[in-house]
PyMOL commands that place a pseudoatom at each C-alpha (Angstrom):
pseudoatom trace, name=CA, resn=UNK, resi=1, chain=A, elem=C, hetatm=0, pos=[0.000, 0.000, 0.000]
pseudoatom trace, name=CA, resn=UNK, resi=2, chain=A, elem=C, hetatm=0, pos=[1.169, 3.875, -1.040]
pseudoatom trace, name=CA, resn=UNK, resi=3, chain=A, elem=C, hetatm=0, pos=[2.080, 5.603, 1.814]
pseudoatom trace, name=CA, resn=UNK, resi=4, chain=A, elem=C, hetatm=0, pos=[0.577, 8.734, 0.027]
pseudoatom trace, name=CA, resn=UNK, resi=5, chain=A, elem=C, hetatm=0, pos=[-2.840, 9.793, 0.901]
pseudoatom trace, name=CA, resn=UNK, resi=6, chain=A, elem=C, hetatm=0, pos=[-5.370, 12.024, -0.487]
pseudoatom trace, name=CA, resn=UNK, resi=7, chain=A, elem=C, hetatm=0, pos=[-6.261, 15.553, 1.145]
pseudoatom trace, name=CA, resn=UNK, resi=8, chain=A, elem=C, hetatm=0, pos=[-9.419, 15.451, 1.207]
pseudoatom trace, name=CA, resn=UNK, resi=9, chain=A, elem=C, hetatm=0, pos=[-10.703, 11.852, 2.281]
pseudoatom trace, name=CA, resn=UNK, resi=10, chain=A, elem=C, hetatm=0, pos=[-7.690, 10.114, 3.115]
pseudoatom trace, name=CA, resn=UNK, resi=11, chain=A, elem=C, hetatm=0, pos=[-8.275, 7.444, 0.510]
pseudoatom trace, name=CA, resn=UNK, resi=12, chain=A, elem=C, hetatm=0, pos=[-4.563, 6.147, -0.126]
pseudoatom trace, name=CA, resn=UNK, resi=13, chain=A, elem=C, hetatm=0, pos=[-3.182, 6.575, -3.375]
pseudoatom trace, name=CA, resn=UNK, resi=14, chain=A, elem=C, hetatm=0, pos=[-1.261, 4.670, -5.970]
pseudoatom trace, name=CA, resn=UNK, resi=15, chain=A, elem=C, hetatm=0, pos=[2.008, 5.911, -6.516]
pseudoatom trace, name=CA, resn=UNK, resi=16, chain=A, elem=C, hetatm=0, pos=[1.572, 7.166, -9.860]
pseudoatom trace, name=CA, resn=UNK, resi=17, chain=A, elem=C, hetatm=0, pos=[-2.244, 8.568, -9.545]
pseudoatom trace, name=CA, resn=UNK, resi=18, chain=A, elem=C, hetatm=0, pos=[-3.022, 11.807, -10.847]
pseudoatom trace, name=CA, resn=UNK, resi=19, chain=A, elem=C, hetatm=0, pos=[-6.598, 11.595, -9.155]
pseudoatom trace, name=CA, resn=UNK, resi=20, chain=A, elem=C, hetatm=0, pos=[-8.284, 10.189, -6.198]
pseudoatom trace, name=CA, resn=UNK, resi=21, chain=A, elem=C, hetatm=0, pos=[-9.695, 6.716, -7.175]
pseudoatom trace, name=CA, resn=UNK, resi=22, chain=A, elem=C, hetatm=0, pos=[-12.883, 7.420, -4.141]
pseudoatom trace, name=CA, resn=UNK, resi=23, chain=A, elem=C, hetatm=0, pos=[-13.373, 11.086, -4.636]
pseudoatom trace, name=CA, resn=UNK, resi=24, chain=A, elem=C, hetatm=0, pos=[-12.076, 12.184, -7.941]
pseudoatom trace, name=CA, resn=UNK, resi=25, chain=A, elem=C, hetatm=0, pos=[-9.838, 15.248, -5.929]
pseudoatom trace, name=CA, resn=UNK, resi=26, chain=A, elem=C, hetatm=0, pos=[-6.705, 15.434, -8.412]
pseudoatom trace, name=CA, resn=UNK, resi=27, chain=A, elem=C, hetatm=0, pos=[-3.265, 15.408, -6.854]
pseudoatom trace, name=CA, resn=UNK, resi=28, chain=A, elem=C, hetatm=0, pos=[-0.875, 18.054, -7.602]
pseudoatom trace, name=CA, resn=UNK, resi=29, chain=A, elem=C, hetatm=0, pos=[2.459, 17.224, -9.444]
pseudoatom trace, name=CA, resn=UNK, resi=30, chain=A, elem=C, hetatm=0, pos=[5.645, 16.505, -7.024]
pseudoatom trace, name=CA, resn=UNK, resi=31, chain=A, elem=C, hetatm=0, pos=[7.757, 19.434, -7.545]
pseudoatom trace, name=CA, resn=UNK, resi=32, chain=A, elem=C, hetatm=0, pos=[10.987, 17.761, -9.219]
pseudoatom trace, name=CA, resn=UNK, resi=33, chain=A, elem=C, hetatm=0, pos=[14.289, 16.671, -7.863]
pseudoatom trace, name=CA, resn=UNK, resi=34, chain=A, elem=C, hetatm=0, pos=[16.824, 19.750, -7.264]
pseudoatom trace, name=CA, resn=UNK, resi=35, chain=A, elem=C, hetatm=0, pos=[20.144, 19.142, -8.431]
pseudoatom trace, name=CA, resn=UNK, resi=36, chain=A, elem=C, hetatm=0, pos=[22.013, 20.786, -5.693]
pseudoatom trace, name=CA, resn=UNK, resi=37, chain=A, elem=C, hetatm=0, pos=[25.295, 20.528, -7.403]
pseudoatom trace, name=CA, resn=UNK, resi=38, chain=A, elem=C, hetatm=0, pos=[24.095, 22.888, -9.819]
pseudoatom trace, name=CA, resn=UNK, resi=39, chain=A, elem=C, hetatm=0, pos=[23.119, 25.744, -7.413]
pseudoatom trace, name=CA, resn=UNK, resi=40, chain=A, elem=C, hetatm=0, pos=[25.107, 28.762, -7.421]
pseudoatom trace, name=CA, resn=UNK, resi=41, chain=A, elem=C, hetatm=0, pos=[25.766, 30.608, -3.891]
pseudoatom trace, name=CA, resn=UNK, resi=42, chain=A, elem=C, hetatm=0, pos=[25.655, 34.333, -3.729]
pseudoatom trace, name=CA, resn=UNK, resi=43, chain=A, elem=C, hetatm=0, pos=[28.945, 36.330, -3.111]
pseudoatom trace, name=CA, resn=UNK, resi=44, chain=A, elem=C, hetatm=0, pos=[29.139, 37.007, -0.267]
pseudoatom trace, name=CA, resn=UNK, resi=45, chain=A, elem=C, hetatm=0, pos=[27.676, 40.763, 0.657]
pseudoatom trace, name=CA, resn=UNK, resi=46, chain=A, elem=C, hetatm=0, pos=[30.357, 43.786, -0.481]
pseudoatom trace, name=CA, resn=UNK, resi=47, chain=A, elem=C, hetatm=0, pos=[28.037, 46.196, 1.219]
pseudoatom trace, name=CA, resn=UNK, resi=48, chain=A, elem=C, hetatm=0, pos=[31.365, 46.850, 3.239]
pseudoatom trace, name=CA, resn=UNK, resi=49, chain=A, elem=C, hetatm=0, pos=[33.779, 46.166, 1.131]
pseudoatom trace, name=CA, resn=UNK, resi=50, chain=A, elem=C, hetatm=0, pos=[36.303, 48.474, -0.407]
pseudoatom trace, name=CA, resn=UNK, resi=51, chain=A, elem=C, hetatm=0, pos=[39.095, 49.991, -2.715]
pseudoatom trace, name=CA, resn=UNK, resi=52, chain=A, elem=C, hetatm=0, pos=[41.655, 51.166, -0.373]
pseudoatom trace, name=CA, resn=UNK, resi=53, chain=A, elem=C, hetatm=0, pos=[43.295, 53.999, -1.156]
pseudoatom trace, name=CA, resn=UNK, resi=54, chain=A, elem=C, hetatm=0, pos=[46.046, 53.910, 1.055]
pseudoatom trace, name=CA, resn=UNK, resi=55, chain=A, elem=C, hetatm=0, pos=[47.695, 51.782, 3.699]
pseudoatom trace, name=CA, resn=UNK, resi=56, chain=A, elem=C, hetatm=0, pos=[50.629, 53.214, 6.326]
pseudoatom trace, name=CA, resn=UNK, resi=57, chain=A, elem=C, hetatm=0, pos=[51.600, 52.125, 9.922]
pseudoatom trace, name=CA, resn=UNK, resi=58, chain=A, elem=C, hetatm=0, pos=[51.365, 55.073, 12.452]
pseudoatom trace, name=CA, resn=UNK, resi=59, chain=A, elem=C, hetatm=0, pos=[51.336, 55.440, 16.012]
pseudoatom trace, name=CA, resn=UNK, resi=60, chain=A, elem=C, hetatm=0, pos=[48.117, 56.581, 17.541]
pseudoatom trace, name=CA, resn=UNK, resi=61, chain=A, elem=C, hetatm=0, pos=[48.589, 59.555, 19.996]
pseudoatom trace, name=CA, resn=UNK, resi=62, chain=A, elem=C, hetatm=0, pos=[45.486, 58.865, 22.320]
pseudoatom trace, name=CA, resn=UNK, resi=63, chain=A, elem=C, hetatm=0, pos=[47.488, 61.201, 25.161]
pseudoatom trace, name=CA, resn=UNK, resi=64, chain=A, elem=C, hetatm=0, pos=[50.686, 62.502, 26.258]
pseudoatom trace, name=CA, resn=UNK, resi=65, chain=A, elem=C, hetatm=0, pos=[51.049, 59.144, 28.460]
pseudoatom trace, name=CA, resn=UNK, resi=66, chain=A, elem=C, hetatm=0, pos=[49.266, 57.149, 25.571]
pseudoatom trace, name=CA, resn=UNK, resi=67, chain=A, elem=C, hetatm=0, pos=[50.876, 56.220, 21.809]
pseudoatom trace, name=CA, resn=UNK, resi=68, chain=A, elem=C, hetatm=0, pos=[49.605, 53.132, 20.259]
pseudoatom trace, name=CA, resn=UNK, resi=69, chain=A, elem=C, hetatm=0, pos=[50.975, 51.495, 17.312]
pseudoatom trace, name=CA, resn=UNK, resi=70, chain=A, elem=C, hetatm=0, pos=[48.337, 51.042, 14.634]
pseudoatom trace, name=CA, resn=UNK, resi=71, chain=A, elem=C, hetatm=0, pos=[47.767, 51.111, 10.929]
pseudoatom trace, name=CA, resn=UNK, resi=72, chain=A, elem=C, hetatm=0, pos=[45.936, 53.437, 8.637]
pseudoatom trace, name=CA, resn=UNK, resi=73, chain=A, elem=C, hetatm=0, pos=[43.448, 52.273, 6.066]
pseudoatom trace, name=CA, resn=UNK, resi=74, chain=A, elem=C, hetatm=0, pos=[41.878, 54.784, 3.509]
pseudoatom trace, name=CA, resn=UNK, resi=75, chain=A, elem=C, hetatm=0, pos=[38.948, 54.188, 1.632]
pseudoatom trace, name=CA, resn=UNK, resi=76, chain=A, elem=C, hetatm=0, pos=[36.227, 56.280, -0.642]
pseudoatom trace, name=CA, resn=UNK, resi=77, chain=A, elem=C, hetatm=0, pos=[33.624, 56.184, 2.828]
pseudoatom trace, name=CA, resn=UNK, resi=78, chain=A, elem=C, hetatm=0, pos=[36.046, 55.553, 5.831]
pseudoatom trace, name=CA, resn=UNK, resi=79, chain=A, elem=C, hetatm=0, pos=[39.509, 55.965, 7.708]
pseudoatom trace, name=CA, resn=UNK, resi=80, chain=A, elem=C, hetatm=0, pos=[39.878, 52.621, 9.917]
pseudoatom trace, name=CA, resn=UNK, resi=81, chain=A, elem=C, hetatm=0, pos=[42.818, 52.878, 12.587]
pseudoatom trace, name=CA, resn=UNK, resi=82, chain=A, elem=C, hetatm=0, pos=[43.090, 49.080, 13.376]
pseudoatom trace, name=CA, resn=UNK, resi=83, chain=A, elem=C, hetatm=0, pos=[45.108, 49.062, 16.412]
pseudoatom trace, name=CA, resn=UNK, resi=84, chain=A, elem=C, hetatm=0, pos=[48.408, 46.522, 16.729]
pseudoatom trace, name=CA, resn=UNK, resi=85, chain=A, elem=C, hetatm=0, pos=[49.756, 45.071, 20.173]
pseudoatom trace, name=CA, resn=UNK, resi=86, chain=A, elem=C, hetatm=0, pos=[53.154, 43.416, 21.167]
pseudoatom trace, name=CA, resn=UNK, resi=87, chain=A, elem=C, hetatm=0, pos=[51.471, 40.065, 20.819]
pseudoatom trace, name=CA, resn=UNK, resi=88, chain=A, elem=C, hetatm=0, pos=[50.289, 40.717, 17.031]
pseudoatom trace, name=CA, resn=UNK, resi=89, chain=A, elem=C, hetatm=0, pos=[53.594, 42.131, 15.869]
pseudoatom trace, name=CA, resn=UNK, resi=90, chain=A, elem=C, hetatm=0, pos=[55.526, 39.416, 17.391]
pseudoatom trace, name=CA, resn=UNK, resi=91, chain=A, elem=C, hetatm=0, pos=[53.396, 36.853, 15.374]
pseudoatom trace, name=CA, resn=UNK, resi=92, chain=A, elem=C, hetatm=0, pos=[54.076, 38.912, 12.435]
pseudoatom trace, name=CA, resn=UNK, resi=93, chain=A, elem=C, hetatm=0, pos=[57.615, 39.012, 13.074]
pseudoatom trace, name=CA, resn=UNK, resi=94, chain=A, elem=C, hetatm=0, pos=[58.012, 35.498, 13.990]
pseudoatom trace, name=CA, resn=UNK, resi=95, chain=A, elem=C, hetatm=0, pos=[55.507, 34.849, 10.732]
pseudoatom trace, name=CA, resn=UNK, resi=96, chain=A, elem=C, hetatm=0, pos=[58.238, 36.853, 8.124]
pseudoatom trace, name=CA, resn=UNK, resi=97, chain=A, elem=C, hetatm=0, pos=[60.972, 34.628, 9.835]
pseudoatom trace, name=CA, resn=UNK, resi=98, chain=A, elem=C, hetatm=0, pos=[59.493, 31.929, 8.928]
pseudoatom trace, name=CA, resn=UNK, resi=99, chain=A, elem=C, hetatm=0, pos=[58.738, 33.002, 5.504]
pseudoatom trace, name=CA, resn=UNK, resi=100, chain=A, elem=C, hetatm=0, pos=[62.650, 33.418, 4.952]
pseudoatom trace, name=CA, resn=UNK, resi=101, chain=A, elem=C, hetatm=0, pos=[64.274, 30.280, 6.701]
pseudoatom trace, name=CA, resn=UNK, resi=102, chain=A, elem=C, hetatm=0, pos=[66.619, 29.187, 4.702]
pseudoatom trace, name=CA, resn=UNK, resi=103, chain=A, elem=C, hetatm=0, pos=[67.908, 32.036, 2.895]
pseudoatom trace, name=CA, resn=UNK, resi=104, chain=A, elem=C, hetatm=0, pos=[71.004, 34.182, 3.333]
pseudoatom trace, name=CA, resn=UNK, resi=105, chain=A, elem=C, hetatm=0, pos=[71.097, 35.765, 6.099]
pseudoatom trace, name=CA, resn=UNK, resi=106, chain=A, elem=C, hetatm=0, pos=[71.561, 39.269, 4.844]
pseudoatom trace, name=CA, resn=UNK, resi=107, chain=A, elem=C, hetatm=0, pos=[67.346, 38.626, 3.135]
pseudoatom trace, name=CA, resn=UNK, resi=108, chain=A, elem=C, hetatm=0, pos=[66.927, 37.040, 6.861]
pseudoatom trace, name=CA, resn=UNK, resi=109, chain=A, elem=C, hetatm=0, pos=[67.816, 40.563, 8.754]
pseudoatom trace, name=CA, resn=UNK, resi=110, chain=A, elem=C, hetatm=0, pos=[66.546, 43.064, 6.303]
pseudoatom trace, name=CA, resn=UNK, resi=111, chain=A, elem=C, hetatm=0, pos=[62.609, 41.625, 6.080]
pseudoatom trace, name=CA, resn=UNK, resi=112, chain=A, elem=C, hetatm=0, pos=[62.684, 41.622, 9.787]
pseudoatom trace, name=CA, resn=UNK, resi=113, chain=A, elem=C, hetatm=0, pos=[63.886, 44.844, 9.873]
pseudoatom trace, name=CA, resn=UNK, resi=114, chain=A, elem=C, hetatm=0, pos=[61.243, 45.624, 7.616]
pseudoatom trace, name=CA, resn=UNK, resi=115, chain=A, elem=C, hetatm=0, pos=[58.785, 43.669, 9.697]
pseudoatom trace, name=CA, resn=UNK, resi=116, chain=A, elem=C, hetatm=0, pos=[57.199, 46.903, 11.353]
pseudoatom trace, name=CA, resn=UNK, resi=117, chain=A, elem=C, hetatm=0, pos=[56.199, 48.178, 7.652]
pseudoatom trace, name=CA, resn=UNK, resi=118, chain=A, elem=C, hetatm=0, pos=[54.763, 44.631, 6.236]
pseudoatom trace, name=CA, resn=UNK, resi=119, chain=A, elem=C, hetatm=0, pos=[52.536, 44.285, 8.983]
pseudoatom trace, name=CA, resn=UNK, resi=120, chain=A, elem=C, hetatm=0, pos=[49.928, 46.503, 7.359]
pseudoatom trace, name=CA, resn=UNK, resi=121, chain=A, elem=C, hetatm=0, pos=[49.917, 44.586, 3.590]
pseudoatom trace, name=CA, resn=UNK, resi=122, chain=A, elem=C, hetatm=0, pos=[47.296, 41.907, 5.416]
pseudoatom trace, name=CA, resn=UNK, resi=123, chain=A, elem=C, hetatm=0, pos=[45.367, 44.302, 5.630]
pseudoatom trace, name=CA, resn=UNK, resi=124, chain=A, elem=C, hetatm=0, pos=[45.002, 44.880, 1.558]
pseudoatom trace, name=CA, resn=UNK, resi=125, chain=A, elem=C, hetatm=0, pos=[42.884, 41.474, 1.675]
pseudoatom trace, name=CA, resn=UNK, resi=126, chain=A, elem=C, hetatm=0, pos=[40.663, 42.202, 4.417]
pseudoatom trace, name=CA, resn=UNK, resi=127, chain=A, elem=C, hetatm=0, pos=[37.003, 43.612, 4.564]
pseudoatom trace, name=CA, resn=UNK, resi=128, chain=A, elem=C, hetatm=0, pos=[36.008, 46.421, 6.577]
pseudoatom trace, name=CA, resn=UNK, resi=129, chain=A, elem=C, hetatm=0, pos=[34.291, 44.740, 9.016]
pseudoatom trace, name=CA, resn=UNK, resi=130, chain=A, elem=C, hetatm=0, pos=[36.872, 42.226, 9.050]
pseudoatom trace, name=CA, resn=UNK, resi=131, chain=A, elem=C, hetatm=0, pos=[39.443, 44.560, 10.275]
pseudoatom trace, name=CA, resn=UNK, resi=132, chain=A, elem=C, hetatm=0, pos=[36.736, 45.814, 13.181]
pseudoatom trace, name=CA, resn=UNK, resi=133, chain=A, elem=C, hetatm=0, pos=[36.299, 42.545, 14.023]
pseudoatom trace, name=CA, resn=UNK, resi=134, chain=A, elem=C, hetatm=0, pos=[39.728, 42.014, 14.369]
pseudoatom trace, name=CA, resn=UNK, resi=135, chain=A, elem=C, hetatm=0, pos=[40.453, 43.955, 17.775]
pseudoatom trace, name=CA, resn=UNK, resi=136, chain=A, elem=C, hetatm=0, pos=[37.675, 46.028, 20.223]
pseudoatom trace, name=CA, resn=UNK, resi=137, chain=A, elem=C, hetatm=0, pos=[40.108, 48.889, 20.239]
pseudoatom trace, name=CA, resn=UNK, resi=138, chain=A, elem=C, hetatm=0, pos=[40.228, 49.000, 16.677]
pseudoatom trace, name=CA, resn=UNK, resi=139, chain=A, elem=C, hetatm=0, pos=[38.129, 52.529, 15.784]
pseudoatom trace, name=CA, resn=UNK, resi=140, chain=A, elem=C, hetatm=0, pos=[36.646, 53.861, 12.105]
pseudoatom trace, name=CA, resn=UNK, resi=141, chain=A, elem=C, hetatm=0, pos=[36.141, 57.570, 11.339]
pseudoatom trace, name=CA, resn=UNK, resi=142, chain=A, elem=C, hetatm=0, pos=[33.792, 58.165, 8.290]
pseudoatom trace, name=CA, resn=UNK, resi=143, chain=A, elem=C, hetatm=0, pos=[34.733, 60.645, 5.570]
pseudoatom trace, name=CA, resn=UNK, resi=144, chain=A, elem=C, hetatm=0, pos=[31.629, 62.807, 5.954]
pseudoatom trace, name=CA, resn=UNK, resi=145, chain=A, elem=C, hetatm=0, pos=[32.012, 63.308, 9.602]
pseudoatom trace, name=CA, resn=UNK, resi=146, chain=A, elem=C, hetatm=0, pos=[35.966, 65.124, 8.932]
pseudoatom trace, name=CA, resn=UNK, resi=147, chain=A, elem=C, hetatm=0, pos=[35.625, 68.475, 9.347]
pseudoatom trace, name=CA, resn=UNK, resi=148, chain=A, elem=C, hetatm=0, pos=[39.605, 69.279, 8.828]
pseudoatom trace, name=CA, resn=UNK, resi=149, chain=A, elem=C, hetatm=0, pos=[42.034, 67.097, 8.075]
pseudoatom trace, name=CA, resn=UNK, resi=150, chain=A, elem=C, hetatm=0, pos=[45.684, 68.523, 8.242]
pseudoatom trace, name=CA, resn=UNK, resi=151, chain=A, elem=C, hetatm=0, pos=[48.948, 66.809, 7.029]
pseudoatom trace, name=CA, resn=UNK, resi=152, chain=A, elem=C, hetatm=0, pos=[52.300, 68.115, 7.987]
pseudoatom trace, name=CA, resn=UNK, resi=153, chain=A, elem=C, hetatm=0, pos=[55.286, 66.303, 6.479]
pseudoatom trace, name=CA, resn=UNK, resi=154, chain=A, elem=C, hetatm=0, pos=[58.506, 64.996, 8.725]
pseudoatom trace, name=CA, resn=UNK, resi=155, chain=A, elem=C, hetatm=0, pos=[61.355, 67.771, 9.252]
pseudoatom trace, name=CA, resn=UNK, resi=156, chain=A, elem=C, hetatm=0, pos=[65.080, 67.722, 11.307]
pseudoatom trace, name=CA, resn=UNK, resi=157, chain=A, elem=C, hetatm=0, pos=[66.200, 70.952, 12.898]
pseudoatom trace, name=CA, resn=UNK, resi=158, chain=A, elem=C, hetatm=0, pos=[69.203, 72.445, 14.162]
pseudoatom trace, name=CA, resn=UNK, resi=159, chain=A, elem=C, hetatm=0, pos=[70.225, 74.012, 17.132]
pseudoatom trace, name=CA, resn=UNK, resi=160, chain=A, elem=C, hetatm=0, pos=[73.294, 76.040, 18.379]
pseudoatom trace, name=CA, resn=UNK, resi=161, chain=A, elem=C, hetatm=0, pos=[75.022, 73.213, 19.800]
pseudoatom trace, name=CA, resn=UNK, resi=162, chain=A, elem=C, hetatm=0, pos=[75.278, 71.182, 16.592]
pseudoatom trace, name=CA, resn=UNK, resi=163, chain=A, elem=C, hetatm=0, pos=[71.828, 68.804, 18.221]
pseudoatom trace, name=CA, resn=UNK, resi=164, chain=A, elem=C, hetatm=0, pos=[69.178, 67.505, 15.928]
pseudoatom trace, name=CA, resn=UNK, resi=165, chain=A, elem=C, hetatm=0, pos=[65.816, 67.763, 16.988]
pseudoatom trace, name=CA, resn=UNK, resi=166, chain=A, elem=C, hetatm=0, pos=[63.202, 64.709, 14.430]
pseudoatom trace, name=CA, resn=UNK, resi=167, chain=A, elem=C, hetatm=0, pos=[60.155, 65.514, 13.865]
pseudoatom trace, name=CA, resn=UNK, resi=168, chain=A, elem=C, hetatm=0, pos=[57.932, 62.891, 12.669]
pseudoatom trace, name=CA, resn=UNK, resi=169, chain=A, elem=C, hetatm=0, pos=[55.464, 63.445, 9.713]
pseudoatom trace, name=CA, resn=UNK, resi=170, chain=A, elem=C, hetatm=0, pos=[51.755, 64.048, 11.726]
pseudoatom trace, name=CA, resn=UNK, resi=171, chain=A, elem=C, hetatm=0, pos=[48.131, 63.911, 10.497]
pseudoatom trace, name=CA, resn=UNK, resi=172, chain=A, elem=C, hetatm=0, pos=[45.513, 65.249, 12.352]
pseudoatom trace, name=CA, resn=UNK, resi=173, chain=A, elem=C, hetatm=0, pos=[42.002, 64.697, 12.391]
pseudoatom trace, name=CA, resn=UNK, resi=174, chain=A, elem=C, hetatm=0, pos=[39.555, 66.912, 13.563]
pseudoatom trace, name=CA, resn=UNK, resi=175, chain=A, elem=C, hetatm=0, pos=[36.088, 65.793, 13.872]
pseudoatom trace, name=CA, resn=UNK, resi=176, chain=A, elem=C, hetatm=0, pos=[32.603, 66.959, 15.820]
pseudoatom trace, name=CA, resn=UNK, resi=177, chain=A, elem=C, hetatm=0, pos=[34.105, 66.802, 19.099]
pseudoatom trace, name=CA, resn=UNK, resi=178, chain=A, elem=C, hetatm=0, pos=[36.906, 65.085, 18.400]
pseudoatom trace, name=CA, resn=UNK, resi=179, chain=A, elem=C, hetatm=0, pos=[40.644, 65.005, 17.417]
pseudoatom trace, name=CA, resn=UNK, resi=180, chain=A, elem=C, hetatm=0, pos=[42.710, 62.182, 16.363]
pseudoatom trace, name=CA, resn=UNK, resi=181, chain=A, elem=C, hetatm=0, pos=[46.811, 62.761, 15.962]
pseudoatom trace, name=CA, resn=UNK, resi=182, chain=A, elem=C, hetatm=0, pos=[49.068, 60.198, 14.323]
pseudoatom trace, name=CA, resn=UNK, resi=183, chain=A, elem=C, hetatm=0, pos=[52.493, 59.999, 13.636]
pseudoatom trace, name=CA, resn=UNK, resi=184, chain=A, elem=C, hetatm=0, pos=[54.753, 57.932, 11.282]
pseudoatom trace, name=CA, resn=UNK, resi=185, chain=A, elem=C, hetatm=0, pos=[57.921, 57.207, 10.141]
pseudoatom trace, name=CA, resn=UNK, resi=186, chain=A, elem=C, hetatm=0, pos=[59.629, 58.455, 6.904]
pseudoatom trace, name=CA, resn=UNK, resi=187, chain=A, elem=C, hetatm=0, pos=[60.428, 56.185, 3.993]
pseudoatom trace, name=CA, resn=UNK, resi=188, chain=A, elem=C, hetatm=0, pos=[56.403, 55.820, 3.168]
pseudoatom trace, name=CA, resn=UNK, resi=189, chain=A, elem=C, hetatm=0, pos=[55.654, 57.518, -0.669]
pseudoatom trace, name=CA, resn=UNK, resi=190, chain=A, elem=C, hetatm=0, pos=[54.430, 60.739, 0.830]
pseudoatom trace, name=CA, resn=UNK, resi=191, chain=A, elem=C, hetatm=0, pos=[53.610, 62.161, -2.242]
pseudoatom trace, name=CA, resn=UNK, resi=192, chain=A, elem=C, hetatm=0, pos=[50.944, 59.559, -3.516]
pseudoatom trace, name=CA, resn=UNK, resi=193, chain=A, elem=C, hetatm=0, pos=[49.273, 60.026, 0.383]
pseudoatom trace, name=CA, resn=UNK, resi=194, chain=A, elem=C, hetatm=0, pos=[48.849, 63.684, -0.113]
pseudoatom trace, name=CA, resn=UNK, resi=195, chain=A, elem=C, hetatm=0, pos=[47.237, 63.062, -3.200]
pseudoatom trace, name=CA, resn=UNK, resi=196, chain=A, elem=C, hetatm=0, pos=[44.885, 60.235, -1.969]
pseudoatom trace, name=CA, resn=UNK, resi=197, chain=A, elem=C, hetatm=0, pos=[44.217, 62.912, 1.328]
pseudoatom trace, name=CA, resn=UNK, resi=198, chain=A, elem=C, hetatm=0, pos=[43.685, 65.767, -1.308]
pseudoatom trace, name=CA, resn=UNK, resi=199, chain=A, elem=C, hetatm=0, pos=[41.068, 63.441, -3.045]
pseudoatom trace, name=CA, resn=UNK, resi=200, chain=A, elem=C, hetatm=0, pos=[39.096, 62.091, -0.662]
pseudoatom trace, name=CA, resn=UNK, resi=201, chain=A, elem=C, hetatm=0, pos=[38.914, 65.537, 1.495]
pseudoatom trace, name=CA, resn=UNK, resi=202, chain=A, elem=C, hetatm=0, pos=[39.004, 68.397, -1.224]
pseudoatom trace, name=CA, resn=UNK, resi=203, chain=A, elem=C, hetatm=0, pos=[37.509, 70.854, 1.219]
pseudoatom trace, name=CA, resn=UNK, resi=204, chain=A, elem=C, hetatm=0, pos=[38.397, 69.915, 4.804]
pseudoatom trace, name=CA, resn=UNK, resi=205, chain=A, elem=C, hetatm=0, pos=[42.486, 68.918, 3.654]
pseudoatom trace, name=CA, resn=UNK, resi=206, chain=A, elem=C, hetatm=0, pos=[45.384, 70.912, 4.992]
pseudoatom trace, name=CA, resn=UNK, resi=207, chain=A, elem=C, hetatm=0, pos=[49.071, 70.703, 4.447]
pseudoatom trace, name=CA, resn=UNK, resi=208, chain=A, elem=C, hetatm=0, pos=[51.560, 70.453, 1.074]
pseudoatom trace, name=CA, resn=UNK, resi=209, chain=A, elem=C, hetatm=0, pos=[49.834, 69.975, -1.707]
pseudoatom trace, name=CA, resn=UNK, resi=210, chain=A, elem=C, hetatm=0, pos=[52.584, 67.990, -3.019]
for i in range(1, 210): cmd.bond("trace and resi %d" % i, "trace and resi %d" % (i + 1))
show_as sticks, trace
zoom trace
């Protein structure tokens, strides 16, 4: 006996029947097999997704008392300072040394040298809420809410008794009720991030223009 029924007096059915043999009720069509091989997932959602337009490590001047290390990200909607710890740079580092076992040691030294400035490249691959997710302290400032934005580049000066005072290269950010300072180190292409600054904050930019 089927183990199919009809809906409307329970009759059973034959496994082929297109009608009810008591009361005449046709049975609708069993909707055919899906071929689940065939189906094609969506992307996943680029609602935050983005082009980004630059990439630097800084150090995040929270105080006086207070200077984080941290990386910049740039993008068309968003400035994301994702924060870096001890612990995360020493995977890094220990990460690039094991990227390079085995070669001369001069290669060995200089990308662990360099280990400070790599750090940021991951982020290159990484989704915007990926990097939020990434660390609580992390922080993003959207474009629209920069009400000034001011760039001044790195300069050495000299005093009377042949000292040099450094200054690192600083970008401010001034928001509604807020200000962000970071510093970096020279070496980055400083011309291409005045550019990208210039572009993304025509009105509210201040500093070289080149």
């Amino acid at each position: 006996m089927s183990n199919n029924f009809c809906k409307n007096c329970g009759a059973a059915l034959g496994a082929a029947a297109s009608f009810c043999n008591k009361c005449g009720t046709a049975i609708a069509e069993k909707p055919a097999p899906v071929e689940t091989a065939n189906i094609v997932k969506p992307a996943p959602s680029q609602a935050m997704k983005a082009e980004y337009k630059f990439i630097l490590p800084t150090s995040y001047k929270k105080s006086l008392v207070s200077i984080k290390g941290c990386s910049l990200i740039f993008s068309d909607t968003a400035i994301i300072a994702a924060m870096v710890d001890n612990k995360m740079m020493q995977a890094h580092i220990a990460a690039v040394k094991e990227s390079v076992r085995g070669e001369k040691l001069l290669k060995r030294t200089a990308a662990v040298m360099k280990a400070g400035y790599t750090y940021s490249d991951k982020y290159r691959t990484m989704g915007i809420n990926e990097i939020m997710a990434e660390s609580q302290n992390n922080f993003l400032i959207r474009n629209n809410t920069v009400e000034q934005i001011k760039f001044r580049k790195g300069a050495v000066s000299y005093s009377y008794d042949d000292t040099t005072t450094n200054t690192p290269p600083t970008l401010i950010i001034k928001c509604p009720g807020s200000k962000y300072t970071f510093t970096m180190n020279t070496g980055f292409d400083s011309r291409t991030f005045i550019g990208v600054l210039r572009s993304l904050f025509p009105g509210q930019y201040k500093g070289p223009k080149k």
